[in-house]
PALUM-412986 format. One record per residue (C-alpha): residue in three letters; x, z, y. Coordinates in steps of 0.1 Angstrom, whole numbers, plus 5000, padded with zeros to 4 digits. Layout:
N
AlaXZY...
This chain:
827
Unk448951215145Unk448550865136Unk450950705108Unk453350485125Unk456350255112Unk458550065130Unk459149755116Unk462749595121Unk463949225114Unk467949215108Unk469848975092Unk472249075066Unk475748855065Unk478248945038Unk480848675029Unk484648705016Unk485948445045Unk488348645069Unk490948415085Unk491448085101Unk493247875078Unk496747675092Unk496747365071Unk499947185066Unk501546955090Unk502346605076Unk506246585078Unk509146365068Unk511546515042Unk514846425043Unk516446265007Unk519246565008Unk516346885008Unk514946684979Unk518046634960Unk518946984968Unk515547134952Unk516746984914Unk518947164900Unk522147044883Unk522747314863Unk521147334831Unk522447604809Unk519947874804Unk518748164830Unk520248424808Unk523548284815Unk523148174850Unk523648394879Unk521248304902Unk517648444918Unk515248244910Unk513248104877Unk512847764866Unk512947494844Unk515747214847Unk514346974864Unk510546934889Unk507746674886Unk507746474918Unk504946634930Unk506346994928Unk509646864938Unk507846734969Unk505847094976Unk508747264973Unk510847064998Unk508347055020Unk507747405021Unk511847415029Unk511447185055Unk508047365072Unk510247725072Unk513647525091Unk515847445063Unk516547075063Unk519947015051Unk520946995011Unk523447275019Unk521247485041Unk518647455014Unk521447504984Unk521947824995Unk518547884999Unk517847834965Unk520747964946Unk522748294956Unk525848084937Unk525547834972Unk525448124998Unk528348275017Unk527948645020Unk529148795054Unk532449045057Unk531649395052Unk534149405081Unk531749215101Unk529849565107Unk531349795135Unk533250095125Unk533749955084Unk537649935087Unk537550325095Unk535350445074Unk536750255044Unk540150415052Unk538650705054Unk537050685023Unk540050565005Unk542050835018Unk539751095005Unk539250964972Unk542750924967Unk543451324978Unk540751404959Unk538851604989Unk535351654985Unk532851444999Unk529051495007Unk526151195009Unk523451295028Unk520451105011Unk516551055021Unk513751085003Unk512050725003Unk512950484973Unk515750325004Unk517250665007Unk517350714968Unk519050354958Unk521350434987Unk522150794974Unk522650664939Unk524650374945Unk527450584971Unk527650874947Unk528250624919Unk530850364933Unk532450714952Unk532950904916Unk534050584904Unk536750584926Unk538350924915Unk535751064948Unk534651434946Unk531451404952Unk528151554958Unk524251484971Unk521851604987Unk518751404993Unk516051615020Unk512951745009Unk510051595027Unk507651905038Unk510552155042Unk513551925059Unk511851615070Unk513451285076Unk517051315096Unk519951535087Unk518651875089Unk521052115102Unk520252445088Unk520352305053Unk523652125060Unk525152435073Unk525052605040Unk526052275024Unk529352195040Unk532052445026Unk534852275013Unk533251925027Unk535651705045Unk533851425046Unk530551325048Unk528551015045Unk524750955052Unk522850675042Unk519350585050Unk519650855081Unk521750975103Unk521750755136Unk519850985153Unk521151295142Unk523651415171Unk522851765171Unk524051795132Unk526951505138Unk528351745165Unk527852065141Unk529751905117Unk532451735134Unk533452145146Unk533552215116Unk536151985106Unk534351765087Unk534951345097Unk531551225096Unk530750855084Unk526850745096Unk525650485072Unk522150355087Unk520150065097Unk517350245116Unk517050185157Unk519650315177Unk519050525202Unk518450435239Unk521650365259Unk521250675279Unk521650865250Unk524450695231Unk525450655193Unk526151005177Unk529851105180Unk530351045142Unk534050905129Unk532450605118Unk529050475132Unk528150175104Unk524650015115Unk523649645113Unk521749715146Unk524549715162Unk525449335157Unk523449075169Unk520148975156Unk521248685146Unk524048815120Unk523048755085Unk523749115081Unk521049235106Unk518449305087Unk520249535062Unk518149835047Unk520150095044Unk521050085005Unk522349735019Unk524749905045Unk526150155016Unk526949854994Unk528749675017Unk530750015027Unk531250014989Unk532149614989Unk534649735020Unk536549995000Unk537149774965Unk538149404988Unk541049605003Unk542149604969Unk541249264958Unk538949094983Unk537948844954Unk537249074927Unk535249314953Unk531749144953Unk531849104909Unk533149444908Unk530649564928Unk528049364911Unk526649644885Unk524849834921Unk522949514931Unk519949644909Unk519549964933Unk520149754963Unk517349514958Unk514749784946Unk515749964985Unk515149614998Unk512249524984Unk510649894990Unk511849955024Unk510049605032Unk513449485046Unk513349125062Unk514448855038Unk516948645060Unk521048575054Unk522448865034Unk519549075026Unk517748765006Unk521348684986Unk521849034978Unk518049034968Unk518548744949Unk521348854931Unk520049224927Unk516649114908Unk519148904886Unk521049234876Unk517749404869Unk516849164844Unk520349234820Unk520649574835Unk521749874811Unk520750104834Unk518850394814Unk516650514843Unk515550134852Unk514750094814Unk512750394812Unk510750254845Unk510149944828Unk508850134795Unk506550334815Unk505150024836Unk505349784808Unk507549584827Unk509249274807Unk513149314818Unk513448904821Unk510448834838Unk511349084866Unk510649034904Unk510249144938Unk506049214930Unk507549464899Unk509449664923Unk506949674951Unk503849774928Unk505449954901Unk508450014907Unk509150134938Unk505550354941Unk507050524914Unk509850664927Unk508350714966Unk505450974949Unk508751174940Unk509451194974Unk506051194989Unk505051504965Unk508051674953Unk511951614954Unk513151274955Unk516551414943Unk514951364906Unk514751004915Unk518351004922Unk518651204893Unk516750924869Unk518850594889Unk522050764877Unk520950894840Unk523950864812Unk521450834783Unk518250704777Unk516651014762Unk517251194797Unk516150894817Unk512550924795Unk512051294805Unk512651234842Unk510350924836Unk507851084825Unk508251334850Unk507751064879Unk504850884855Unk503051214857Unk503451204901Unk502450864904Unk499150884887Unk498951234911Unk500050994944Unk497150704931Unk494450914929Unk495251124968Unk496250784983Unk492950614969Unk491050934982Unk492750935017Unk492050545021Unk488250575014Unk488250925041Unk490250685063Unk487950385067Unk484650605068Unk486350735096Unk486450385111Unk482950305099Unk481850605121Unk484150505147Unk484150115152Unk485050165188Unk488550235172Unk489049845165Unk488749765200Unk492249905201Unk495249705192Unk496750005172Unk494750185149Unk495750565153Unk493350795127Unk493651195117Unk492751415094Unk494551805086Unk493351715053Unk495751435042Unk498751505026Unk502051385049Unk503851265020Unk500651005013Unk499850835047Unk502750605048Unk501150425017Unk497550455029Unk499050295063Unk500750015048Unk496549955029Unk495349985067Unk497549725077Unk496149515053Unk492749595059Unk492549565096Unk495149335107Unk496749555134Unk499449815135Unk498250185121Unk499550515126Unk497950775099Unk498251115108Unk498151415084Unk498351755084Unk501751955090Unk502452325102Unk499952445119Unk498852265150Unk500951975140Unk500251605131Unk502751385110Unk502651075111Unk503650755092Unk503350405113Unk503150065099Unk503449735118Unk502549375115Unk504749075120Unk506549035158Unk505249365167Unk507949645170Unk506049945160Unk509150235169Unk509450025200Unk506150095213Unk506350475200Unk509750465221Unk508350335250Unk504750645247Unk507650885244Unk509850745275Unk506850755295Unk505551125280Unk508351325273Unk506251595264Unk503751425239Unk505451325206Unk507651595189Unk510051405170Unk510150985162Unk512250765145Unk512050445122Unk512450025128Unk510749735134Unk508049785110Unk507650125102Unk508350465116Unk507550865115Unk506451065140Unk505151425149Unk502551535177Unk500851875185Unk497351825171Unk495451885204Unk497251555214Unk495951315196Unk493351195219Unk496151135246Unk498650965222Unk496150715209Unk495650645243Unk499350645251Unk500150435221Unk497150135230Unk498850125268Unk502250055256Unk501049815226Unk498849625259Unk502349615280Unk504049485249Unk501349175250Unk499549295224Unk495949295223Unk493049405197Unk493749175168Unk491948835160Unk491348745128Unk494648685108Unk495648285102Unk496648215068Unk498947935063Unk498447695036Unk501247525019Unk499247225000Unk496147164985Unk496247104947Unk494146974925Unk492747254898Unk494147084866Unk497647074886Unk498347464880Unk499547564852Unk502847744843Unk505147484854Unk503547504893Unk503847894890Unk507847814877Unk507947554907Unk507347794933Unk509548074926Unk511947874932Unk511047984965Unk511448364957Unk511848594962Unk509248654987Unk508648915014Unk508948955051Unk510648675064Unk509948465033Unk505948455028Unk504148404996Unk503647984990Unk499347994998Unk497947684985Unk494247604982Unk492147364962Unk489047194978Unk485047194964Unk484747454941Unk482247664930Unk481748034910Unk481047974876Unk481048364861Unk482748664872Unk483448964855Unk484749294872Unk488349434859Unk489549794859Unk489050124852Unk485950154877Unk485549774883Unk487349804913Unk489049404910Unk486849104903Unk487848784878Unk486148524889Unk485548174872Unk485647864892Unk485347484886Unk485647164905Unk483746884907Unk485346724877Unk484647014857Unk487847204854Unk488247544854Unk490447854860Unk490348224862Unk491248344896Unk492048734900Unk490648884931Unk492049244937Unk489549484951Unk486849204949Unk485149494931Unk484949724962Unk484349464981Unk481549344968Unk480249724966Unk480549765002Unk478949465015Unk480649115006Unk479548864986Unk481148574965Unk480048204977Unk476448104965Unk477847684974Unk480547484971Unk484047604989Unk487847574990Unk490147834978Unk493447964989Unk494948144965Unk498648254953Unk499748094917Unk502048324899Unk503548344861Unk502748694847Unk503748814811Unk500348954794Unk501449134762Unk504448894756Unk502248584763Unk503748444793Unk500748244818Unk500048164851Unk498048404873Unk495948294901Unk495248564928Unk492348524957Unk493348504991Unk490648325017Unk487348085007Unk486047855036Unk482747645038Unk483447285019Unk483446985038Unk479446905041Unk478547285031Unk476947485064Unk477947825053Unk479148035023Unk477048315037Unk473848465019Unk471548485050Unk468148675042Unk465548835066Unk465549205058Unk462349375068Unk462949735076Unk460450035076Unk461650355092Unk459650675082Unk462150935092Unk460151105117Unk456651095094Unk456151415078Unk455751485042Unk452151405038Unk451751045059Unk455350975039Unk453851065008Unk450450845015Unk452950505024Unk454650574990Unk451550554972Unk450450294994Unk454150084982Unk453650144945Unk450450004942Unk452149724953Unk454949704929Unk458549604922Unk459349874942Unk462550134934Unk462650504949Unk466350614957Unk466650914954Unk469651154946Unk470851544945Unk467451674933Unk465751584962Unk461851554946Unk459351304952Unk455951454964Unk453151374940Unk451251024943Unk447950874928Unk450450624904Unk453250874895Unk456650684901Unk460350814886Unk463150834913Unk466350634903Unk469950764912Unk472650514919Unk473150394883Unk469550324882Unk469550074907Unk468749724899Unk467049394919Unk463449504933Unk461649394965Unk461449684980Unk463949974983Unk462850324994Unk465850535006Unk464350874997Unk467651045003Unk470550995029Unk473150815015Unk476451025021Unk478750725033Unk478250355043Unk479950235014Unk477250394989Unk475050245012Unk476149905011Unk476549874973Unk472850024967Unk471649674990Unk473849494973Unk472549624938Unk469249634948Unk469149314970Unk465549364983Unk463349155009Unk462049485024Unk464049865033Unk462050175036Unk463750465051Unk462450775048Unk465950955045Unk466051345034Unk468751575038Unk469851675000Unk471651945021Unk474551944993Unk477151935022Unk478752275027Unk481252365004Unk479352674989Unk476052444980Unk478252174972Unk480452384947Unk477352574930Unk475452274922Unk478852074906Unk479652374890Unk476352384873Unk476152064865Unk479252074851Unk477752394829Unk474852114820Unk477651884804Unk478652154782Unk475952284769Unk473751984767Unk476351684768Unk479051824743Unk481351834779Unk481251464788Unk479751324816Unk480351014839Unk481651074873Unk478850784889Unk475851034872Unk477651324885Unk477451134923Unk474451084922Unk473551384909Unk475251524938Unk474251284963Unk477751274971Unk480550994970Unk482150954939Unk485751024957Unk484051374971Unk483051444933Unk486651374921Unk488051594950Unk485151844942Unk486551864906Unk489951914911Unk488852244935Unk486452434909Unk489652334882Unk491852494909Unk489652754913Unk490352804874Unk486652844868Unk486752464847Unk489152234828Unk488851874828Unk490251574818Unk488951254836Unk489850844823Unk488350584847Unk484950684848Unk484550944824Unk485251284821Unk485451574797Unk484851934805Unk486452264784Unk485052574788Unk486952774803Unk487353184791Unk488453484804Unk489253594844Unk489753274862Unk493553194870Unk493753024909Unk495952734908Unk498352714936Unk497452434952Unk493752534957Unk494252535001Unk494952185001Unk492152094972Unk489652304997Unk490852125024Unk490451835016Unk487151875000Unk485751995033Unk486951715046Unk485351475031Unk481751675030Unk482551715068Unk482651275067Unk479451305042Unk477351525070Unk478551335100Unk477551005082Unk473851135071Unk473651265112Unk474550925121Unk471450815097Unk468951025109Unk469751005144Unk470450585149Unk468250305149Unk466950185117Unk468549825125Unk471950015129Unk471650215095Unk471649905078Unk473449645094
């Protein structure tokens, strides 16, 4: 049979450009938003009650951005942009403003006063848990008899489960849920015959018409008002303090809000967590609730900020969303979110630590299976890229924990611009699912609309604008991704373009520095409804980079303009990007890019973070474009593969890739494989061995960067769990006896021929399995032998499941190798 190879021109475009930039309209601002942006009041922050950081006075120029910025987002009066700025400026809204408050606060009062016993009904998101803490709190502080019970996620679920609150109601005369409870009619009812008066404190959807509010005592939801009330877009720990603001102002309606004061700090963590939208009273209460968590006392919230080395002053709305906040959700999402109720209302400082450490302990469990589930959820949509063509991206696996996909969702979101509902595994031959949304697109709406029109197809639903959970029999899924794309089409919504970034101003580079950063949180705190100031600077270039985390995973990058100045810009998960395929600007560019003050080990600086990069005026691309010439020798057999190899090394600079002990036959100039971590620039890349995912793929080209691809493409067959397990487990044997028990987890994947996330996940089953110990940090890892009859940890279903799982992805990717064409494999 005559030697044959196919050779294949592609081009190869990677670039970190994304969006289509908005850039500012020129506008007129009016004297009064300027004057209104310099403050009067100079005394110091620590004595000031207000939201926002700044110094006393604004250059012209920042004074100018910031109004403008005012004026671009409709405020464009002095007083409309007073109370913008400063909570003191803002008029609150009447508790009584919500339907049903002037019962339930007589209600409440009555009880408290006869000292009958009351119940909250909690949930188990960091919402549910402020809004737990703060009711049983303010209640016991007003003589209440009271007691909790936040739900457990895997056994009760979201909603007000009714054959726990059976056995919880003796000697209950009142209960109060927060968080929940709008949709709970079936437990409302069970209660209300059993004499209990039932007060519904909520802010998800309300049901449709035809099926009417719950027949509580007291129904309290800012849905209920109109959307343009200030108290609309309450979450629902903002719905229990205002129940709490109702009971203390019918005792002194001036003294309520300062009395009250002390909660704020749980209200704007639930805020801030649930994603809440930042307009009228949710931004005030915000404002004033990061205020109280800088000075706050509380010994739970100080142990938080020892664990995250959080400085109390410089506190914000970024702390509690990506430290905070994650650390009390992985309570919920893998244990018992009473704890974090438990830590909120701690009397002492040594119990807060233990509880602490308790949720420190969770969280670095929720990073590690929310990292694993995110990679497993985009090689899905590498395999599947018929799945963008959707507006909603709807993906499954039995493998992913339920109490992880709302955070991998919200990643999603990011990622792929578009609505995403992230299935995991439930009872058997069940689906949950977490949905996230994007701006103007009412995710439970849609999900109402699929069930309206299927009554039969989704099990349970419930949730708001931007985010809901669902369930669905697992033999459904097919017919509810459909279902969910129809309704998302009738709601005008169609597969998603590219998202438009809105730039504030361009800036010179030698304009930010600390007092910009101060400038603009002014603006803060930001969030739905109040977006992040995005400004850019024009014609710069990459001077150095240098990757930053444990595995490299974010990228600092270096960059100067034309007049030679310089700052450090921090691009988060520029590291992964550029591993799976993008590359920095080779030429000249503008930035946009988010300018922050950040506290590094009590030296307070400004912080730049990498949003977008577009072409400079006069520059044709920021793209690397190269011819890549491809060989493809799959279907050769060993012999004619064996003669091109030899026939490549003679030619030289020339690397063989070539992983999981997949040999090289011999040649006339012997050459040495090279795993992963050998990798380096070469000409010409041989893939000796099928890559296990697209990612690994991607970052071997990148490495590599050759002018010419061979693909010859062996099966390591290392991809059922047996082979997979023996040969980790021996390797792991190696590092004991020859490597004193260390090894790195990138040698161990390519020893393996296996992902890196699929060697982590293959770890934790042989340590479940009890047959190794291991401690892991970053990239390295220790083993301990391990002695006697091995103990089987309980977890060890879901650690096989999900390892399958992922070698299940790793096989169907290597069938998608050998069976596409060679232009597809590496495009």
């Amino acid at each position: 049979m005559a030697r044959r190879a196919h050779q294949i021109r592609t081009r190869i475009v990677a670039n970190a450009m994304t969006r289509h930039w908005l850039d500012p309209n020129p506008i007129e601002i009016p004297a009064e938003v300027l004057r209104a942006v310099q403050p009067t009041d100079t005394r110091p922050l620590a004595v000031r009650d207000t939201g926002h950081l700044g110094d006393a006075s604004l250059p012209s120029h920042l004074a100018n951005l910031i109004a403008g910025v005012l004026v671009r987002r409709g405020i464009t009066t002095y007083d409309a942009a007073r109370a913008f700025l400063d909570p003191d400026f803002y008029k609150p809204a009447s508790p009584f403003d919500l339907p049903d408050m002037d019962k339930a606060v007589d209600r409440l009062r009555k009880a408290t006063r006869g000292g009958e016993r009351i119940l909250v009904w909690g949930d188990f998101d960091v919402d549910g848990q402020t809004a737990t803490a703060l009711l049983a709190s303010a209640l016991k502080g007003s003589s209440g008899n009271v007691t909790y019970h936040v739900p457990h996620r895997e056994r009760e679920g979201h909603g007000v489960h009714l054959e726990t609150l059976k056995g919880l109601l003796d000697g209950v005369r009142v209960l109060v849920t927060c968080d929940t409870g709008i949709a709970a009619h079936e437990a409302v009812a069970y209660a209300t015959s059993r004499g209990v008066d039932v007060i519904v404190t909520d802010h998800h959807n309300l049901p449709p018409e035809s099926v009417g509010l719950p027949n509580a005592f007291a129904n309290i939801n800012p849905k209920r008002l109109p959307e343009t009330h200030p108290l609309y877009t309450l979450p629902g720990v903002g719905v229990a303090y205002k129940l709490i603001e109702g009971m203390l102002a019918v005792r002194d309606h001036y003294a309520a809000e300062q009395v009250a004061a002390p909660l704020l700090d749980l209200v704007a963590m639930g805020i801030v967590a649930d994603v809440a939208q930042q307009t009228g009273d949710t931004r005030y209460l915000l404002q004033r609730g990061l205020n109280i968590m800088r000075q706050s006392e509380r010994p739970g919230l100080r142990a938080l900020y020892e664990l995250a080395d959080i400085n109390a002053a410089m506190v914000s709305e970024e702390q509690i969303g990506f430290a905070i906040a994650p650390r009390l959700n992985a309570l919920g999402r893998l244990a018992d979110a009473a704890s974090g109720v438990e830590l909120l209302l701690a009397e002492t400082v040594e119990q807060a630590r233990v509880l602490a450490t308790q949720v420190e302990r969770l969280n670095a469990q929720r990073r590690s299976m929310s990292e694993q589930t995110f990679q497993a959820a985009t090689a899905q949509v590498d395999r599947e890229r018929s799945l963008l063509d959707a507006p909603v991206l709807v993906l499954a696996s039995d493998s992913w924990a339920g109490g992880i996909v709302g955070v991998v969702a919200n990643r999603l979101v990011e990622q792929y611009n578009r609505p995403v509902i992230l299935f995991g595994g439930g009872e058997k031959g069940i689906l949950k699912g977490s949905a996230r949304s994007i701006g103007g697109i009412d995710i439970t709406a849609a999900i109402t609309a699929v069930a309206n029109a299927n009554p039969h197809l989704i099990r349970s639903y419930g949730g708001h604008t931007m985010a809901a959970g669902l369930s669905i029999a697992s033999d459904r899924l097919n017919d509810f991704r459909r279902a969910i794309n129809r309704a998302a089409r009738d709601m005008g919504l169609v597969a998603a373009p590219p998202p438009a970034l809105e730039i504030a101003d361009y800036v010179h580079l030698n304009e930010v520095n600390l007092q910009m950063a101060r400038a603009i949180e002014r603006i803060a705190p930001f969030g739905v409804g109040n977006p992040p100031l995005v400004l850019a600077v024009r014609s710069v270039r990459v001077k150095s980079t240098g990757k930053i985390g444990r595995s490299g995973e974010h990228l600092g990058v270096t960059i100067e303009d034309e007049a030679g100045n310089t700052q450090r810009v921090l691009w988060w998960g520029g590291g992964n990007a550029l591993a799976a395929g993008a590359a920095l600007p080779e030429m000249r560019f503008d930035l946009a890019f988010v300018a922050r003050s950040r506290d590094f080990r009590g030296v307070v600086d400004v912080q730049l973070e990498w949003i977008d990069a577009r072409p400079a005026a006069g520059e044709i691309s920021l793209v690397t474009q190269r011819l890549l010439e491809v060989l493809d020798f799959r279907a050769m057999n060993e012999n004619d593969q064996a003669a091109e190899l030899a026939t490549w090394i003679a030619q030289g600079d020339l690397l063989v890739w070539s992983e999981g002990g997949v040999k090289l036959p011999p040649t006339p100039t012997p050459i040495s494989p090279v795993p992963r971590s050998g990798l380096a620039p070469a000409g010409t890349l041989v893939v000796w061995t099928t890559p296990a995912t697209r990612a690994d793929f991607r970052a071997a080209l990148t490495t590599v960067s050759p002018n010419r691809v061979v693909l010859v493409c062996h099966d390591p067959h290392l991809d059922s769990l047996d082979a997979f397990a023996k040969r980790l487990a021996g390797l792991v044997k190696f590092a004991l006896e020859k490597r004193g028990g260390h090894a790195r987890i990138e040698d161990l994947a390519g020893a393996m021929a296996h992902s890196t996330t699929t060697v982590r996940a293959g770890l934790a089953y042989l340590a479940a399995r009890g047959v190794i110990e291991y401690w892991a940090e970053g990239d390295m890892v220790e083993f301990k032998a391990v002695s006697g009859t091995p103990v089987r940890d309980a977890n060890i279903a879901h650690s096989e499941r999900y390892l399958r799982a992922l070698l299940e992805e790793a096989a169907a990717y290597r069938t998608y190798v050998s069976q596409s064409k060679a232009r597809m494999v590496v495009r």
